[in-house]
C-alpha positions as CSV (number, residue, x, y, z in Angstrom):
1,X,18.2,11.1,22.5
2,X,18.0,13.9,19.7
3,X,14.6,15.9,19.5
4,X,14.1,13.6,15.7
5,X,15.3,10.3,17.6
6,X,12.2,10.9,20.3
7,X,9.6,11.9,18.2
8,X,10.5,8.4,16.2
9,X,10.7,6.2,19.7
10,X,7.1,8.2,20.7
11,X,5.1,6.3,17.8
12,X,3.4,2.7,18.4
13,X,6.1,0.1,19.3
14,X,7.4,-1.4,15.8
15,X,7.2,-4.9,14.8
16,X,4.0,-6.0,16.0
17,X,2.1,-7.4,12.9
18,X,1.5,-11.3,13.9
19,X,5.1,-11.7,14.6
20,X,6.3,-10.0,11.6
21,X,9.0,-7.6,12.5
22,X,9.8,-5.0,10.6
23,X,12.9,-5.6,8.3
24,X,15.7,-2.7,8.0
25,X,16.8,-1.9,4.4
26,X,19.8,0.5,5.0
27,X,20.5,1.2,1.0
28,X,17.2,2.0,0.6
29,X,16.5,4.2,3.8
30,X,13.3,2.9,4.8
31,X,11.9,-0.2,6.5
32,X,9.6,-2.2,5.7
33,X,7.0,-5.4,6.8
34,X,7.8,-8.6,5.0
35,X,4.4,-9.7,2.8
36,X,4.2,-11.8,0.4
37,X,7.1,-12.6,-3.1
38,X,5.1,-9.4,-5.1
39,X,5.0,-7.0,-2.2
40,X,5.5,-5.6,1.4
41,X,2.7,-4.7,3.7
42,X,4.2,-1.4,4.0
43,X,7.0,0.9,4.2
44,X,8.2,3.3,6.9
45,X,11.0,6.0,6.0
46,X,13.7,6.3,8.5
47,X,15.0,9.5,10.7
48,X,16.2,12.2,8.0
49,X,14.1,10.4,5.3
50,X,10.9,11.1,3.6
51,X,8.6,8.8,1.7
52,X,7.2,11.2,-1.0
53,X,3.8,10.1,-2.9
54,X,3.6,10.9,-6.5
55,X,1.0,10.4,-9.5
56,X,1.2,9.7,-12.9
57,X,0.6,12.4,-15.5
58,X,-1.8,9.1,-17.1
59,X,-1.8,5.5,-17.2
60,X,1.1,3.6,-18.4
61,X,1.8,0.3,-19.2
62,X,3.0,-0.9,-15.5
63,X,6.8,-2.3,-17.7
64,X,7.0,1.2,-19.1
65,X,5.8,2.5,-15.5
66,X,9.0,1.4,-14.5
67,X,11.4,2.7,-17.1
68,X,9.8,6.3,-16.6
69,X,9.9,5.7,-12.4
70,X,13.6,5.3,-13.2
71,X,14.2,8.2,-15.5
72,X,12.3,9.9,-12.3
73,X,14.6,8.8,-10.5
74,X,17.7,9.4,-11.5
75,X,16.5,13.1,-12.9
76,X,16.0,13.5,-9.1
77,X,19.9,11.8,-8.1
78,X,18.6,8.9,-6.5
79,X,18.9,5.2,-7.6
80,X,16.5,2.4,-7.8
81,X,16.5,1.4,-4.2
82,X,14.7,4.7,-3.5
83,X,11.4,3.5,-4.7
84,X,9.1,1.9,-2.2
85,X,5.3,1.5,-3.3
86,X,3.6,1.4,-6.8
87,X,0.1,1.9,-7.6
88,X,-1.3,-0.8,-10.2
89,X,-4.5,-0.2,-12.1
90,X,-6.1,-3.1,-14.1
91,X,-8.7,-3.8,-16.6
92,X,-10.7,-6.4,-14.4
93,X,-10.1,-8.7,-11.8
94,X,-7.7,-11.7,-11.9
95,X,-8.6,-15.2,-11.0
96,X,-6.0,-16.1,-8.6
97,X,-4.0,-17.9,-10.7
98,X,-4.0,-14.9,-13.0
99,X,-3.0,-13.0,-10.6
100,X,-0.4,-15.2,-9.3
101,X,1.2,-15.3,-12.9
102,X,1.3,-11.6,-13.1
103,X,3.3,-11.3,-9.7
104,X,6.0,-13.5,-11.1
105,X,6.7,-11.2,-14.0
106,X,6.4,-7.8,-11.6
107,X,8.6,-9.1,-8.9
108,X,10.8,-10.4,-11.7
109,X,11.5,-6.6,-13.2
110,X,12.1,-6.3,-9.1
111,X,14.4,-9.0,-9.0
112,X,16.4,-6.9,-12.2
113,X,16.1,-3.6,-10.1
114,X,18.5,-5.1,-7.0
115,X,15.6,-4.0,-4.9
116,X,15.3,-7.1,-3.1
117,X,16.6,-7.6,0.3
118,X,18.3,-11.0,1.1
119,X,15.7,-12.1,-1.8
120,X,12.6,-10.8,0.3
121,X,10.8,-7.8,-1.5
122,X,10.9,-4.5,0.1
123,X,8.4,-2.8,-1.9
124,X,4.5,-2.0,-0.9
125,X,1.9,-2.2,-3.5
126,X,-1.3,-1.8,-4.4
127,X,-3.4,-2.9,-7.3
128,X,-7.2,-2.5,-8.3
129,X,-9.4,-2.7,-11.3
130,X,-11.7,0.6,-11.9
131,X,-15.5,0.0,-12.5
132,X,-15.1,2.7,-15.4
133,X,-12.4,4.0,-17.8
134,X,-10.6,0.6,-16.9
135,X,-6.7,0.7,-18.9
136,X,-6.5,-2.0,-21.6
137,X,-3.9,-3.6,-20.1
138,X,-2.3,-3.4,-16.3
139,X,-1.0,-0.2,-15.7
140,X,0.8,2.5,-12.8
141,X,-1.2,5.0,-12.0
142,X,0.9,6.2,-8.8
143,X,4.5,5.4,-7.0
144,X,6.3,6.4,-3.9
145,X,10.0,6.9,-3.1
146,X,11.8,8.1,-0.6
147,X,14.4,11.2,-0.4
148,X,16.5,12.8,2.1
149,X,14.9,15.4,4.5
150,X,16.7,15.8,7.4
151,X,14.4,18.3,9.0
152,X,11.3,16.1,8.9
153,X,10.3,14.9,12.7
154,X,7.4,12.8,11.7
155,X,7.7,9.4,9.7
156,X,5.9,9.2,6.2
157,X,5.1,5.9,5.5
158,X,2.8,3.9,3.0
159,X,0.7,0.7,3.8
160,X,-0.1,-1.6,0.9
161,X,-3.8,-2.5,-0.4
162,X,-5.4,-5.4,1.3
163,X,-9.2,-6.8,1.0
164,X,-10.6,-9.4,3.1
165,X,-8.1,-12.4,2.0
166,X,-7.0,-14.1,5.0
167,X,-3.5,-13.1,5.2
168,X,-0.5,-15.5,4.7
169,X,-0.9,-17.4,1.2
170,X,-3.3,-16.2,-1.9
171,X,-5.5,-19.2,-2.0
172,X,-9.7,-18.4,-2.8
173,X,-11.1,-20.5,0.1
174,X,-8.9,-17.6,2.4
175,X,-11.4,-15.0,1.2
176,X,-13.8,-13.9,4.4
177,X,-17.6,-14.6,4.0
178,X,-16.4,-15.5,-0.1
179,X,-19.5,-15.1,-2.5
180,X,-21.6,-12.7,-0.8
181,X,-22.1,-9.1,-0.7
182,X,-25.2,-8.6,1.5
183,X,-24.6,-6.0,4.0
184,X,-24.0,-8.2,6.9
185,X,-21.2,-9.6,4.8
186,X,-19.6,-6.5,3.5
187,X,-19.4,-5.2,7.1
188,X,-17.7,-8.4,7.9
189,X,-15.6,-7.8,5.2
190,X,-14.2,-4.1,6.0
191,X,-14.1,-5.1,9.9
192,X,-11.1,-7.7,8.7
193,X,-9.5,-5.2,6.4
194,X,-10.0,-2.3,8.6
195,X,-8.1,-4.5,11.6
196,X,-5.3,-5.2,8.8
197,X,-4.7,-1.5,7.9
198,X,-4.6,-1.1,12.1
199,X,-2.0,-4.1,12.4
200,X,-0.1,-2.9,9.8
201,X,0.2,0.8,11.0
202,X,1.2,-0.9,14.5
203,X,4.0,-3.0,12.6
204,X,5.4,0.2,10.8
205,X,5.5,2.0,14.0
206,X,2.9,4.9,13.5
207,X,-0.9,5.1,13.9
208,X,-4.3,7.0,13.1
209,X,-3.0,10.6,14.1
210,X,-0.5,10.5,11.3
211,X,-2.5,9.4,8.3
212,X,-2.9,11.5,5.6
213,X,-4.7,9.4,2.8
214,X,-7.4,6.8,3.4
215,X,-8.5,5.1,0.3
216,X,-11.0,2.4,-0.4
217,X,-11.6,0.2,-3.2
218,X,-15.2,-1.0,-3.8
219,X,-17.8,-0.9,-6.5
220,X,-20.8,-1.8,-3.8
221,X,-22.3,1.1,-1.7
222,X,-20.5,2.9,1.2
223,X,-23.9,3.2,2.6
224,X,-24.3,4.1,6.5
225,X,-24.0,1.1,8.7
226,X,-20.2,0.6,6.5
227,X,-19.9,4.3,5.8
228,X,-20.0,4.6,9.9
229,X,-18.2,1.5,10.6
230,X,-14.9,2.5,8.8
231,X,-14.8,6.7,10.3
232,X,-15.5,4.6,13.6
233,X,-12.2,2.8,12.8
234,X,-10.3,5.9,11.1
235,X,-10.5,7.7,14.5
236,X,-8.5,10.7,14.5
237,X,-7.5,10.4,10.8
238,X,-11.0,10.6,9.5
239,X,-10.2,14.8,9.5
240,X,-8.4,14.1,6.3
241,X,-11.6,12.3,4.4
242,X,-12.6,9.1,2.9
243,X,-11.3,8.8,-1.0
244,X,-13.7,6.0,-1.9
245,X,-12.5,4.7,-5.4
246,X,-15.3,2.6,-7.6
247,X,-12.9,-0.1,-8.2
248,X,-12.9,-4.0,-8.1
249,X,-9.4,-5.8,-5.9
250,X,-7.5,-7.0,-8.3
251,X,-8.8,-10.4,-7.3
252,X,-12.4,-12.0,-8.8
253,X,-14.3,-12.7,-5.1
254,X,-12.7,-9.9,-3.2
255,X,-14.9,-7.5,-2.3
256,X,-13.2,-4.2,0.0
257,X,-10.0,-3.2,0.2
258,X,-8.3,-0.3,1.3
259,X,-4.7,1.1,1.5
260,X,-3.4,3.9,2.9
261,X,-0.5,6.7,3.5
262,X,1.0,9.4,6.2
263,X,2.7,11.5,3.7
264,X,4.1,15.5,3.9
265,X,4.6,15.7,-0.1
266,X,2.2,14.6,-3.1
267,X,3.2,15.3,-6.6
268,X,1.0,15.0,-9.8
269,X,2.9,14.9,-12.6
């Protein structure tokens, strides 16, 4: 076993996320957890791969987001297949049937891309609605892809946004203690999407230690009994901070989410 092979088989045993193994995408040189038709739970890059993270210059039009993520692309000699998460921002939260009719037309442009594998999609996501200076229409704010490194001996990974919707199928009733936002409820609320972010990082492989970003979406206070409750959770990767972004899910009724990342290179453009 190689020095890079080890420090891989050393992380949390993969594939552990309710039965969900983690799927291997050889073109695209990362693996990932199968979610849902518009997006993965997450991404893991493999041995002599890096995911790298990178933000938009501004807010784009999410179709035009992916014309310039390809020009990106190929400036840098790397095809399609090398992008693995995108970063939605909306102008207010969708009803779920909204949002449901969104994802057909964004897994569609997918679908064009050849980035599906045997017709599951590879790619991790997340998607939000700011409280202020909301986009007029949706929009990417952020993508990652990945790129050869064959000195790296850590994995980078991304795990896509989740809030406190029962996961499985996007149906309201799913959404946990749905309607309220009383304290009691909102720590109910992060304690399920705080357990999601954990299963997920299991599933990919990694864990705590190797986080780099921790973001969460909420317009309601991160006062102290939540505040406490979610640097209880982060462990060892509260060192790297809380980036606590006043934004709505992209999802009327959902409350918290949070996403996060283990990266070694962010770009702002």
């Amino acid at each position: 076993m190689t020095p890079k092979e080890k420090h891989f088989s050393d992380a949390a045993p993969r594939g552990m996320l309710r039965g969900n193994m983690l799927i291997h995408h050889a073109a695209g040189h990362y693996d990932f957890l199968k979610g849902i038709d518009p997006y993965s739970c997450g991404v893991v890059a493999k041995p002599g791969w890096e995911i790298a993270h990178v933000t938009m210059p501004s807010l784009v039009p999410w179709q035009q987001g992916f014309d310039f993520v390809d020009e990106f692309l190929r400036g840098a000699g790397q095809g399609r297949l090398a992008l693995c998460a995108m970063e939605l921002r909306s102008p207010e939260p969708f009803s779920m049937a909204g949002f449901i009719e969104f994802n057909r037309s964004y897994r569609a442009v997918l679908e064009q891309w050849g980035v599906l594998v045997q017709g599951v999609n590879p790619v991790a996501r997340t998607n939000v609605a700011p409280m202020t200076q909301a986009p007029a229409s949706v929009c990417l704010h952020a993508f990652s892809h990945v790129r050869p490194n064959p000195k790296i001996r850590r994995p980078t990974f991304v795990v896509a946004g989740a809030g406190e919707l029962r996961e499985g199928t996007l149906e309201s009733n799913r959404i946990i203690r749905r309607g309220e936002t009383s304290a009691a409820a909102m720590l109910e609320k992060a304690a399920y999407v705080l357990d999601v972010m954990e299963e997920r990082l299991t599933g990919l492989g990694v864990h705590w230690s190797q986080v780099t970003c921790v973001n969460v979406y909420t317009i309601h206070p991160m006062d102290a009994p939540l505040r406490d409750l979610v640097l209880r959770r982060l462990g060892p990767a509260a060192r790297c901070g809380l980036c606590w972004h006043v934004t709505r899910p992209p999802v009327l009724e959902i409350e918290f989410e949070m996403d996060l990342r283990g990266v070694l290179s962010e770009t702002w453009l």
